[in-house]
OpenMM code with the backbone's topology and positions (N, CA, C; nanometers):
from openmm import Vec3, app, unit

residues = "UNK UNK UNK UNK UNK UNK UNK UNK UNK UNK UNK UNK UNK UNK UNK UNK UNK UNK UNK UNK UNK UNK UNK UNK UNK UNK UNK UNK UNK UNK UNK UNK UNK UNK UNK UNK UNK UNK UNK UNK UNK UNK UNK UNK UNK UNK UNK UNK UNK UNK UNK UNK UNK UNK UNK UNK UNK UNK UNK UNK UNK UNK UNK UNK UNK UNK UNK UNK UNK UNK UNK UNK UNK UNK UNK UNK UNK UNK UNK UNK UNK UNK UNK UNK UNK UNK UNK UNK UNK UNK UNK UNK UNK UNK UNK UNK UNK UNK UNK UNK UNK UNK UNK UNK UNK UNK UNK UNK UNK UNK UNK UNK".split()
positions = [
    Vec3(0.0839, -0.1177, 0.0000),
    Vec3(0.0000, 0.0000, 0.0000),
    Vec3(0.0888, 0.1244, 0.0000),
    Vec3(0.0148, 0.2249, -0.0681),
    Vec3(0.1205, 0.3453, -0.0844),
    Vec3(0.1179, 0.4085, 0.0823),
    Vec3(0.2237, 0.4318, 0.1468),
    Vec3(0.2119, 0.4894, 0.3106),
    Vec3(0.3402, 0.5752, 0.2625),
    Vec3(0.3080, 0.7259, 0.3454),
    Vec3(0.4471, 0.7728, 0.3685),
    Vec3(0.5164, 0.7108, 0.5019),
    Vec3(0.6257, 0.8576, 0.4984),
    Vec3(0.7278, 0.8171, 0.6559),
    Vec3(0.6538, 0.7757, 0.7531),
    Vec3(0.5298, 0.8399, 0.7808),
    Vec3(0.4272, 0.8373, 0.8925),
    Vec3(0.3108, 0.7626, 0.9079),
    Vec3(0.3526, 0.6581, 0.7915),
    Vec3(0.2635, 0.5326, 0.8069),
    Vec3(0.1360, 0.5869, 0.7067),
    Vec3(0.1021, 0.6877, 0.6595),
    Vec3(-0.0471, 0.7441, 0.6426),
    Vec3(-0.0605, 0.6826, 0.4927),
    Vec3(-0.1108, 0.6682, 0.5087),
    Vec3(-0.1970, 0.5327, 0.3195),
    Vec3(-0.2586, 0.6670, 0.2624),
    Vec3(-0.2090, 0.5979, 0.1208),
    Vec3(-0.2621, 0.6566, -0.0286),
    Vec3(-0.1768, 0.8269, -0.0123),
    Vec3(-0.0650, 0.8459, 0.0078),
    Vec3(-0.0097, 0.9601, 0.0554),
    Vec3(0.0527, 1.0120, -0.0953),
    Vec3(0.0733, 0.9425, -0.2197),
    Vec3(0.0712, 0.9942, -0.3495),
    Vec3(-0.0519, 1.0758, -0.3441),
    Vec3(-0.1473, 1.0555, -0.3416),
    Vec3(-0.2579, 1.1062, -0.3818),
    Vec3(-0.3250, 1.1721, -0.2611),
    Vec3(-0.3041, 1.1649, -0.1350),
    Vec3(-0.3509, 1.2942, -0.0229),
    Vec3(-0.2320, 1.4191, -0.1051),
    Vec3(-0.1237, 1.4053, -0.1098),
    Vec3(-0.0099, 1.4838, -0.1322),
    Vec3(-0.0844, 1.5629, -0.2527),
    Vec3(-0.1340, 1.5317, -0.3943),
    Vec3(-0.2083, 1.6078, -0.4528),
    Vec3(-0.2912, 1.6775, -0.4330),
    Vec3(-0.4220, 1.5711, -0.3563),
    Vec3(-0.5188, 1.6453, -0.3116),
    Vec3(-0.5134, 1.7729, -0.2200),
    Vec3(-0.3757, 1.8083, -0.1614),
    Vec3(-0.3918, 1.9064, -0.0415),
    Vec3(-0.3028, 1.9869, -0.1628),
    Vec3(-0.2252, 1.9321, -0.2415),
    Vec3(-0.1484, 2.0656, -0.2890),
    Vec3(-0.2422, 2.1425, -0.3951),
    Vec3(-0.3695, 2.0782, -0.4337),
    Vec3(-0.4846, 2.1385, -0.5114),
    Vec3(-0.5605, 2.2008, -0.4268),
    Vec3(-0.6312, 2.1962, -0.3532),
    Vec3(-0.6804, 2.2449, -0.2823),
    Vec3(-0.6305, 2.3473, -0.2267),
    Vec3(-0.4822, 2.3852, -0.2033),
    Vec3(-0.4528, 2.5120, -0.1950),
    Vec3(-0.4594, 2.5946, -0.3554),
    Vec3(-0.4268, 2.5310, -0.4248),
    Vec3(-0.4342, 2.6140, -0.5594),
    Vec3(-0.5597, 2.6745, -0.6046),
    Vec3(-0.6713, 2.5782, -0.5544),
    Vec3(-0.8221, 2.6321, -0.5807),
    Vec3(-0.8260, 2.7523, -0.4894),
    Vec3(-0.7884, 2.7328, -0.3932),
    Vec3(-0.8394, 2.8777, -0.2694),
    Vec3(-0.7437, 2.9765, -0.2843),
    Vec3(-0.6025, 2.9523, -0.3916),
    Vec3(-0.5353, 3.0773, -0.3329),
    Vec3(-0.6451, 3.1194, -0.5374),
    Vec3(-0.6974, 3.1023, -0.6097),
    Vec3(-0.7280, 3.1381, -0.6572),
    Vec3(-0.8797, 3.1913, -0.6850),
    Vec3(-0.9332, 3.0858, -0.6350),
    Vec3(-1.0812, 3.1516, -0.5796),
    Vec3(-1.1080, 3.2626, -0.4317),
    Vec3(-1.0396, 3.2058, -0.3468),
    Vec3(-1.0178, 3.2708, -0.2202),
    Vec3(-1.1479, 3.2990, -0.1361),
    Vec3(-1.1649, 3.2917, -0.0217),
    Vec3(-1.2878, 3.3246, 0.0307),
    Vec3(-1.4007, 3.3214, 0.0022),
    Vec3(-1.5481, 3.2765, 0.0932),
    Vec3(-1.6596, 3.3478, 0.0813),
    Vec3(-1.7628, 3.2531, -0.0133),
    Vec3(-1.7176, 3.1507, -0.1288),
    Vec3(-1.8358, 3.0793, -0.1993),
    Vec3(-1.8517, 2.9939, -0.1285),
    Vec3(-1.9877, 2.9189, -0.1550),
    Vec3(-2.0322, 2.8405, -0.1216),
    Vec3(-1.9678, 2.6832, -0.1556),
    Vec3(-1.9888, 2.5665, -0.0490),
    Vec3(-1.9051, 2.4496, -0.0444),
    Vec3(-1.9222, 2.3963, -0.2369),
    Vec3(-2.0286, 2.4448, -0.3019),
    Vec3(-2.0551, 2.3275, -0.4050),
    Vec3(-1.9481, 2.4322, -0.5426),
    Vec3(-1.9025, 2.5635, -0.5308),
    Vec3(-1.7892, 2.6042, -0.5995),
    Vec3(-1.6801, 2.5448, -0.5796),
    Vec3(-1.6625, 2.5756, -0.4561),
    Vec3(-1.5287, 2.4745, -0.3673),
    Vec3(-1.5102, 2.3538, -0.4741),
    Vec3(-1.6140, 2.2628, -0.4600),
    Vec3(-1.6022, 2.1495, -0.4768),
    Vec3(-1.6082, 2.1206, -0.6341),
    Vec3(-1.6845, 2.1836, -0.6955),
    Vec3(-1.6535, 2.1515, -0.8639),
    Vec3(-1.5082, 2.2030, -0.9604),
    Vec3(-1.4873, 2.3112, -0.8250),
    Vec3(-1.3456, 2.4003, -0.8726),
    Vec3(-1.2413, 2.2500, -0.8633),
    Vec3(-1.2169, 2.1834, -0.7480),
    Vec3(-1.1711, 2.1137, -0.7149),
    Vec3(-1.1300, 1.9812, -0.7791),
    Vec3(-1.2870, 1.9528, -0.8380),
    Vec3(-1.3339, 1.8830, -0.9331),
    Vec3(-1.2674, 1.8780, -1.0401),
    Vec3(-1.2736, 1.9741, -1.1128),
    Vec3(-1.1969, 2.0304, -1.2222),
    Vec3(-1.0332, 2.0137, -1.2071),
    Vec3(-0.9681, 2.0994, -1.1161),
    Vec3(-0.8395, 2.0929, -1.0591),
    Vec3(-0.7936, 1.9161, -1.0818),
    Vec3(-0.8871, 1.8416, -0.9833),
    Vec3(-0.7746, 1.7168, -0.9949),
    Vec3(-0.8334, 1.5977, -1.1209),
    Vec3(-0.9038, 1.6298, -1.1589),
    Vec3(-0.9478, 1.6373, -1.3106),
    Vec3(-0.8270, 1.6145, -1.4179),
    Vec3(-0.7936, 1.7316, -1.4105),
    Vec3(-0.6718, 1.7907, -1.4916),
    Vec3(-0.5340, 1.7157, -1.4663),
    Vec3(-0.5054, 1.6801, -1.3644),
    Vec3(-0.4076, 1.5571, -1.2945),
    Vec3(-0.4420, 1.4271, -1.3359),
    Vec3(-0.5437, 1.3744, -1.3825),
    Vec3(-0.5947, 1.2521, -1.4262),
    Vec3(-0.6280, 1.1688, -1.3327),
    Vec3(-0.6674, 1.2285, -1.2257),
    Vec3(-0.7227, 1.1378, -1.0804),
    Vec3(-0.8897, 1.1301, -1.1196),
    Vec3(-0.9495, 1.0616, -1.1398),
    Vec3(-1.0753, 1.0490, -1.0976),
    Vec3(-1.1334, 1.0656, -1.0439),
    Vec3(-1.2505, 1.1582, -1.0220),
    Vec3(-1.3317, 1.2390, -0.8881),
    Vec3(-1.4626, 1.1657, -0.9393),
    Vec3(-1.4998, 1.0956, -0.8066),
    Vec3(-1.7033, 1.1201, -0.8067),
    Vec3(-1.7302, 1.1868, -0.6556),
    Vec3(-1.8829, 1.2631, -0.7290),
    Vec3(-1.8988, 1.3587, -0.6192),
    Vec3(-1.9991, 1.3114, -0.5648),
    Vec3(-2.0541, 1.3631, -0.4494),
    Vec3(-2.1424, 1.3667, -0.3585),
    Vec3(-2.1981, 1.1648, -0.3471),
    Vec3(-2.0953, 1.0948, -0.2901),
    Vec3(-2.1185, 0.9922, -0.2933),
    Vec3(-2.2254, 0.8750, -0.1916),
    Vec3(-2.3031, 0.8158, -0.1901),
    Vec3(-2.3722, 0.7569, -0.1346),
    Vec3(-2.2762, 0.6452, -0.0477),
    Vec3(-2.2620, 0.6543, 0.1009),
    Vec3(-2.1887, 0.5471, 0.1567),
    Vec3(-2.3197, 0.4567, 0.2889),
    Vec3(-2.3473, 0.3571, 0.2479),
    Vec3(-2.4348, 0.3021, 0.3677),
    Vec3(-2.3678, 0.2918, 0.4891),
    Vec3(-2.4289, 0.3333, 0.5955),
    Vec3(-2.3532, 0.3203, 0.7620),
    Vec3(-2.4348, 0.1805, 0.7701),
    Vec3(-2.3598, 0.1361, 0.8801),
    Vec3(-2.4178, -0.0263, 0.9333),
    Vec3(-2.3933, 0.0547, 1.1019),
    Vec3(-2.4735, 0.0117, 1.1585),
    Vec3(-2.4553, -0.0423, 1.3209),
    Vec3(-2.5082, -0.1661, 1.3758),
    Vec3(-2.3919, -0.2415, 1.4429),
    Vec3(-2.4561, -0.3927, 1.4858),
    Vec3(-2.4922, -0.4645, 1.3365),
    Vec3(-2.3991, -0.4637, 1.2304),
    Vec3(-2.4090, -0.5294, 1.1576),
    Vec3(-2.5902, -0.5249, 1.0792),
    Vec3(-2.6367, -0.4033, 1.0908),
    Vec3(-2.7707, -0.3498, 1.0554),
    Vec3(-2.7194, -0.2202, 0.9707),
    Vec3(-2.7974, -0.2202, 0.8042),
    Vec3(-2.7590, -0.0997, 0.7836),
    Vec3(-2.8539, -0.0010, 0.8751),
    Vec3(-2.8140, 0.1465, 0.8971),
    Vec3(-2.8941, 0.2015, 0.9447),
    Vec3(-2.9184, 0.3793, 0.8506),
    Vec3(-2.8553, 0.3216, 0.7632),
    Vec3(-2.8883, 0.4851, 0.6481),
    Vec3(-2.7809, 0.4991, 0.5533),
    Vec3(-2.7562, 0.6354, 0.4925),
    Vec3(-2.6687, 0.6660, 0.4459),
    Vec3(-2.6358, 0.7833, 0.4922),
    Vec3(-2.4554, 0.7956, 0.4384),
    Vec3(-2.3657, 0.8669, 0.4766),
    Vec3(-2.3482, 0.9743, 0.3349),
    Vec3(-2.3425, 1.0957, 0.2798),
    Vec3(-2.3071, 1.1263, 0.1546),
    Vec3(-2.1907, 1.2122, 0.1709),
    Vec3(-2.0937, 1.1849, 0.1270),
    Vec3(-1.9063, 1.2035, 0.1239),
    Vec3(-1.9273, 1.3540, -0.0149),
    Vec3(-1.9055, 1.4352, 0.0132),
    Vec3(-1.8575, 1.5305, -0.0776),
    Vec3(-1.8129, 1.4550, -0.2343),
    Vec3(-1.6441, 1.4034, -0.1722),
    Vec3(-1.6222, 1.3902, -0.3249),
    Vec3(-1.5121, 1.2274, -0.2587),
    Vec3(-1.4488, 1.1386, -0.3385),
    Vec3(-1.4381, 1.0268, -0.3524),
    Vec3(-1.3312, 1.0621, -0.4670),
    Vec3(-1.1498, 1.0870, -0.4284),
    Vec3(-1.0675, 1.0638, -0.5063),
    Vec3(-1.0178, 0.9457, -0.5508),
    Vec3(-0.9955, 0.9342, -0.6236),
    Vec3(-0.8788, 0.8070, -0.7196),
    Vec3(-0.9706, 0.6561, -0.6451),
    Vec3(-1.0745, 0.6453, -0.6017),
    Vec3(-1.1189, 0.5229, -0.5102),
    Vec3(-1.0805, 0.5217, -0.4106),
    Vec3(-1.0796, 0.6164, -0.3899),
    Vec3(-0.9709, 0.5719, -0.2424),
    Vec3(-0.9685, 0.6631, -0.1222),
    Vec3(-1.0257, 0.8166, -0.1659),
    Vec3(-0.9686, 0.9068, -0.0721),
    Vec3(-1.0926, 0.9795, -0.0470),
    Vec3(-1.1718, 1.0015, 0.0522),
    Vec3(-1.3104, 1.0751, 0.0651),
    Vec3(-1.2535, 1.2168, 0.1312),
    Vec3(-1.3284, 1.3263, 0.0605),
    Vec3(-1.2684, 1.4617, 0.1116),
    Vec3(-1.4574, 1.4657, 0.1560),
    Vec3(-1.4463, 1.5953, 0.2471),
    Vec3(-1.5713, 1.6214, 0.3195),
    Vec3(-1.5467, 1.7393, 0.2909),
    Vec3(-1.6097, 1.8837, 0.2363),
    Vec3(-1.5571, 2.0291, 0.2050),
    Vec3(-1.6582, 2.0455, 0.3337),
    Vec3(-1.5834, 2.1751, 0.3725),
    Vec3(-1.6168, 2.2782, 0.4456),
    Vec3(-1.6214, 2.3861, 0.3877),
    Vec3(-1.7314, 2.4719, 0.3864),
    Vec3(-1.6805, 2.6389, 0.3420),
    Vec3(-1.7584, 2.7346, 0.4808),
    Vec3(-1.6796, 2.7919, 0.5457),
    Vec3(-1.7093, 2.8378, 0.6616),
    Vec3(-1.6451, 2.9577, 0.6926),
    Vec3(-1.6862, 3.0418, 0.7605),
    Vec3(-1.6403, 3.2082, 0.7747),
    Vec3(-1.5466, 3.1652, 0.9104),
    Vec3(-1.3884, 3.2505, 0.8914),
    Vec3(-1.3276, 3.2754, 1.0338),
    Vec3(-1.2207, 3.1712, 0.9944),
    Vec3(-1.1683, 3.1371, 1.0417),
    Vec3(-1.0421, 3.0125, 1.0749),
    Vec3(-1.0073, 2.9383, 1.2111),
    Vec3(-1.1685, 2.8592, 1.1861),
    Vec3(-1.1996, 2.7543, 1.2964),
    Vec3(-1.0866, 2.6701, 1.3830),
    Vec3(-1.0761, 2.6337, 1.4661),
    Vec3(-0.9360, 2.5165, 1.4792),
    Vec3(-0.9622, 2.3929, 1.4884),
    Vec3(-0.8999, 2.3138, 1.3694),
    Vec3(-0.8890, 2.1996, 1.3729),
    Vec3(-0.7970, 2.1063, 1.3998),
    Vec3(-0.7945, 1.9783, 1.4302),
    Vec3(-0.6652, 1.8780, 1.4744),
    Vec3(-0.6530, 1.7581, 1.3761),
    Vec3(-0.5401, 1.7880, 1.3891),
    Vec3(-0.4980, 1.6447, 1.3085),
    Vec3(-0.6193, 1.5209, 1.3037),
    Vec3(-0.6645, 1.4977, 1.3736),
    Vec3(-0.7571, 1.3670, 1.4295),
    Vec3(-0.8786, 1.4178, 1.3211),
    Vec3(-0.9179, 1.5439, 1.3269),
    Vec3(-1.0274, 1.5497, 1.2326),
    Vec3(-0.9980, 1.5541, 1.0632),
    Vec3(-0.9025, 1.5149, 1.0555),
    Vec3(-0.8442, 1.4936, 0.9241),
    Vec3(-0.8072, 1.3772, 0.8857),
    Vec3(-0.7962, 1.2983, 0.9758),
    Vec3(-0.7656, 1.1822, 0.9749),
    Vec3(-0.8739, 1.0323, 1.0067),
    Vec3(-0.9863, 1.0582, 0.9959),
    Vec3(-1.1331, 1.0313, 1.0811),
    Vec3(-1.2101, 0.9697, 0.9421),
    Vec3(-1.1855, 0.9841, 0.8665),
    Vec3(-1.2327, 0.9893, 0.7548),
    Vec3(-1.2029, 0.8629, 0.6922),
    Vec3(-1.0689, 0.8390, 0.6802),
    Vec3(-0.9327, 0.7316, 0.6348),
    Vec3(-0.9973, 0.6063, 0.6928),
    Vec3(-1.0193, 0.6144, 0.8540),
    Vec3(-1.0166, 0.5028, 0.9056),
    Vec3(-1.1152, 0.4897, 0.9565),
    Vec3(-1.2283, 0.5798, 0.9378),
    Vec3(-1.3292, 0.5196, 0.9374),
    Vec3(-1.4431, 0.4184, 0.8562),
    Vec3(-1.3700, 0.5379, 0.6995),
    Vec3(-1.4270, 0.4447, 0.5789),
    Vec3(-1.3581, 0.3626, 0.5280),
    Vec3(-1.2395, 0.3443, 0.5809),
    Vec3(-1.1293, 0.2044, 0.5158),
    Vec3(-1.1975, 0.1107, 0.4921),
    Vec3(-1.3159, 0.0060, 0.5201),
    Vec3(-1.3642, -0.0913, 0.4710),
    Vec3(-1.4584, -0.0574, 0.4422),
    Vec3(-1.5187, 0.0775, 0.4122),
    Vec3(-1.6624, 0.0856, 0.3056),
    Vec3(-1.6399, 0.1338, 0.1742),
    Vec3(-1.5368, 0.1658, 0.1520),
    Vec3(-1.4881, 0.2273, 0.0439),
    Vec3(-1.4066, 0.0980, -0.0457),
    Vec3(-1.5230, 0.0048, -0.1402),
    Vec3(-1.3907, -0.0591, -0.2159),
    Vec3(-1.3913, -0.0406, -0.3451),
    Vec3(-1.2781, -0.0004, -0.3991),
    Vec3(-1.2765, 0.0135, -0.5631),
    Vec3(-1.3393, -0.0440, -0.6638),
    Vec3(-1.3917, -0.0575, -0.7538),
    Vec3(-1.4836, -0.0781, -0.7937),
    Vec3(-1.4179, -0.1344, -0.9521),
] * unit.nanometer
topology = app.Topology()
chain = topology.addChain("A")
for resn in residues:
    res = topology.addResidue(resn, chain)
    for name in ("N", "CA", "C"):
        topology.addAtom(name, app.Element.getBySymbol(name[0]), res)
């Protein structure tokens, strides 16, 4: 599996995804709404030849019961679920909420 130094999986392709995602905002910058964000984005890793599907349907289970669905923003290369935020101020976030995602959907997410 692709891991960097720090153990973290699919890190070819987080490594894109974050270095696009700055390129979308230092060029859009502030203030639109999450679904610009996200088609800008769209577009962006598009252009890299990664494969984006958006707004994806993921079933939750509890106790081995489904109990609904989950819908993921966008779904890179198979592999990588981004969740957009577009929010006023510069909230604080932690590592852990960036990382929540990875290992939570590691076995609902299989390539297809």
């Amino acid at each position: 599996m692709d891991t960097d130094k720090h153990g973290f999986k699919h890190s070819e392709i987080t490594d894109k995804v974050i270095r696009v995602f700055f390129e979308v905002y230092n060029e859009l910058g502030h203030g639109f709404l999450e679904s610009v964000y996200e088609r800008s984005l769209e577009i962006a890793l598009n252009s890299l030849g990664l494969k984006v599907c958006r707004q994806i349907q993921i079933p939750v289970w509890f106790r081995r019961q489904p109990v609904g669905d989950f819908t993921a923003d966008m779904l890179v290369a198979d592999c990588v679920l981004l969740e957009l935020k577009a929010i006023r101020g510069n909230p604080p976030i932690s590592v852990d909420d960036l990382l929540v995602a990875d290992r939570e959907n590691d076995d609902l997410i299989k390539p297809s």
